[in-house]
N, CA and C of each residue as an Amber inpcrd file, in Angstrom:
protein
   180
  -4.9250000  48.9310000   3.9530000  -4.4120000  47.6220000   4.3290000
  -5.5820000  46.7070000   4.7010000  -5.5190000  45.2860000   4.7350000
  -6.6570000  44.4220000   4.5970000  -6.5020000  44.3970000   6.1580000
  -7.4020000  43.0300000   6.4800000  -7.2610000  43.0240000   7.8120000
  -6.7680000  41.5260000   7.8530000  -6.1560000  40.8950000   8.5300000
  -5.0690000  39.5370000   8.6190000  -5.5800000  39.3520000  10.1920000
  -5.9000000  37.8750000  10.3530000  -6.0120000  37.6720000  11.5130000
  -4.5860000  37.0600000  11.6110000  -4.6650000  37.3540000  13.0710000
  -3.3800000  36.7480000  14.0710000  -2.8700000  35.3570000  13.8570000
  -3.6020000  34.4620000  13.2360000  -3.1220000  33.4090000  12.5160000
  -2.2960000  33.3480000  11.2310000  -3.2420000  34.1290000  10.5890000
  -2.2240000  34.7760000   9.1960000  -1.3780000  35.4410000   9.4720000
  -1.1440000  35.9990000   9.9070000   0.3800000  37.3210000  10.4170000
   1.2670000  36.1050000  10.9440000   0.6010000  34.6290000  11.4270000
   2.0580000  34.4310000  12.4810000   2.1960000  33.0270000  11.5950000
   1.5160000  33.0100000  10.3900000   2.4680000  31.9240000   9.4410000
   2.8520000  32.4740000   8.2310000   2.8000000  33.5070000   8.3280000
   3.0850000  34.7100000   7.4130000   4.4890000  34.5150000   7.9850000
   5.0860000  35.2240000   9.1090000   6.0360000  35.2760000   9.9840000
   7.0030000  34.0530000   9.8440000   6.3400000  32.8460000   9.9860000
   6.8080000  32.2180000   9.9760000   7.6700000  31.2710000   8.6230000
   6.7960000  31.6150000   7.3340000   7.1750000  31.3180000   6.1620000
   8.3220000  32.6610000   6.0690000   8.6080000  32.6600000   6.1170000
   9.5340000  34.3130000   6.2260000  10.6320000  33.6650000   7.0360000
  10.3870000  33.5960000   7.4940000  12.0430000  33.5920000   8.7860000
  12.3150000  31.9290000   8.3790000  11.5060000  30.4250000   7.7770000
  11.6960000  29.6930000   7.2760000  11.2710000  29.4330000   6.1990000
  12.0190000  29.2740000   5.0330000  11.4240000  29.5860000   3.4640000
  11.3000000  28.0550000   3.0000000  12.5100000  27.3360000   3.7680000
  12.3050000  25.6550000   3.5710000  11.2200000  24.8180000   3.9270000
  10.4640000  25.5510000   4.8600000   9.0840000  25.0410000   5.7720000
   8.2940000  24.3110000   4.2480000   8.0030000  25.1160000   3.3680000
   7.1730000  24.8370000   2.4060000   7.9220000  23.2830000   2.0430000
   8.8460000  23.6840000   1.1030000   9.6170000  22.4380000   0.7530000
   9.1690000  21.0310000   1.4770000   9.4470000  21.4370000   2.9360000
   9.4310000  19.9480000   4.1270000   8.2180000  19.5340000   4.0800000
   7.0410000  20.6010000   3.8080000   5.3770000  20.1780000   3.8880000
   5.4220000  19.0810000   3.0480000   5.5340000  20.0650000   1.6000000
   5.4870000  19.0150000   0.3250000   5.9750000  17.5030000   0.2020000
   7.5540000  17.3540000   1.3130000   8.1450000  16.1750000   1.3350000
   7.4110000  15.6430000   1.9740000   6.7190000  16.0560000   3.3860000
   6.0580000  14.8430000   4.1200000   4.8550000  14.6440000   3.2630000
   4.2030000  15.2370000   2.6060000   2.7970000  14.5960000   2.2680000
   3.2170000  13.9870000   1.3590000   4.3270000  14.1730000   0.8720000
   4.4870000  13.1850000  -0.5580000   4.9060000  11.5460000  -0.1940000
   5.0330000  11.4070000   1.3440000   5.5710000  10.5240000   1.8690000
   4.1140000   9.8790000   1.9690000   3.3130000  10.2360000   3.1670000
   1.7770000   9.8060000   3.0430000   0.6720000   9.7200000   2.2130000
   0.6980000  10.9090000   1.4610000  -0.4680000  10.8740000   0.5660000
  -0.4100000  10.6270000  -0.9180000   0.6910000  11.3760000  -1.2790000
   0.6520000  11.5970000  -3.1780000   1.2460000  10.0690000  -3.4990000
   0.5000000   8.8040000  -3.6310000   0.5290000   7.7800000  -3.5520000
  -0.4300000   6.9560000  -4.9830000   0.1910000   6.5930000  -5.9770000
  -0.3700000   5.6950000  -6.8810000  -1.0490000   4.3980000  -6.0170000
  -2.0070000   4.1570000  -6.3950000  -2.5620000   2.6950000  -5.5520000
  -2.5530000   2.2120000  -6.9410000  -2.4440000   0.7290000  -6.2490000
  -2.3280000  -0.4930000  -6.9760000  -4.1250000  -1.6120000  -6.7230000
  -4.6370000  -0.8730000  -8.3350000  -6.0020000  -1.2360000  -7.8920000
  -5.8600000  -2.4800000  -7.9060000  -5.8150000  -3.7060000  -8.4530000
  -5.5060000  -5.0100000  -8.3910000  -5.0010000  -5.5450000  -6.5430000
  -4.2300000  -4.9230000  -6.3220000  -4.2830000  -5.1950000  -4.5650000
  -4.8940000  -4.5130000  -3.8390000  -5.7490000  -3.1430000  -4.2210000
  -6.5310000  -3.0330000  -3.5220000  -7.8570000  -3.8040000  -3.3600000
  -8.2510000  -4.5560000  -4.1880000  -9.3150000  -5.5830000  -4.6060000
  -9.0700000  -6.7620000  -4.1670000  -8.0050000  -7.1120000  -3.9120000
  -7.2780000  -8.7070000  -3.3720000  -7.5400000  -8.2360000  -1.6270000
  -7.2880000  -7.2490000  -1.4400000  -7.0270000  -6.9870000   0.3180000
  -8.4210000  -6.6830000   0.6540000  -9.9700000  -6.7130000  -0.4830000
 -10.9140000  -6.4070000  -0.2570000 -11.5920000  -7.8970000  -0.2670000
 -11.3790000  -8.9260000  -0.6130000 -11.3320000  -9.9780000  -1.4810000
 -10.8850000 -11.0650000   0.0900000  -9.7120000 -10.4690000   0.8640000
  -9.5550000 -11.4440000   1.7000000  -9.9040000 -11.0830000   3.5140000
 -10.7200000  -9.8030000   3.3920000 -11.3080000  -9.4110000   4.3590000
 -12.2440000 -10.3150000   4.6270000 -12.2180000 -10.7730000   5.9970000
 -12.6350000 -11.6670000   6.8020000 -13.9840000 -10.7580000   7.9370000
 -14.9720000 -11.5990000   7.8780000 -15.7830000 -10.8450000   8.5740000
 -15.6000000 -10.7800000   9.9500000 -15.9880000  -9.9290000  10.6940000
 -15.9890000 -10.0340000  12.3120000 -16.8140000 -10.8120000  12.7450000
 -16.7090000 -11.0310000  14.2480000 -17.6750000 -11.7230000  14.5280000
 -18.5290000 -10.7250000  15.0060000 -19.7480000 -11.1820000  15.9170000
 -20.8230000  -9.6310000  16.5480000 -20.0550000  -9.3950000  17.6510000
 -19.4520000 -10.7070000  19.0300000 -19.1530000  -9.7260000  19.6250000
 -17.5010000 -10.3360000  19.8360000 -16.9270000  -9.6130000  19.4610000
 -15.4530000  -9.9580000  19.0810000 -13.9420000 -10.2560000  20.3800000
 -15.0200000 -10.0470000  21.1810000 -14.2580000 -11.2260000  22.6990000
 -14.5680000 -12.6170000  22.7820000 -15.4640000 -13.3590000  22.3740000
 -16.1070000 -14.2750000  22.6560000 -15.1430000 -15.4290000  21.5790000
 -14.7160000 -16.1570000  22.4250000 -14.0270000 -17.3010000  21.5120000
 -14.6780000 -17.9130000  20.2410000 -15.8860000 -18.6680000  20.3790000
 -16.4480000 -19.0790000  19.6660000 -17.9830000 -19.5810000  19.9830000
């Protein structure tokens, strides 16, 4: 037998006793990450970035 640390044994465990866990991962990242960008607005939102000032309390 290999050797499994205590991390592996307890999501081991845990994919086991919840088989949907996987499923829900996939849904949330597909919510945040697996995302087509829209290069044309990413270039417009680069395009209307406004510089800071140096010290960015100071009215003017």
């Amino acid at each position: 037998m290999q050797y499994e640390s205590e991390v592996t044994q307890f999501l081991t465990q845990l994919k086991n006793e919840r088989p949907h866990l996987e499923g829900e991962q996939l849904k949330g990242r597909s919510l945040l990450w697996d995302k087509q960008l829209n290069l044309k607005l990413q270039e417009d939102f680069k395009e209307a970035k406004v510089p800071q000032k140096p010290y960015v309390y100071q009215n003017k």
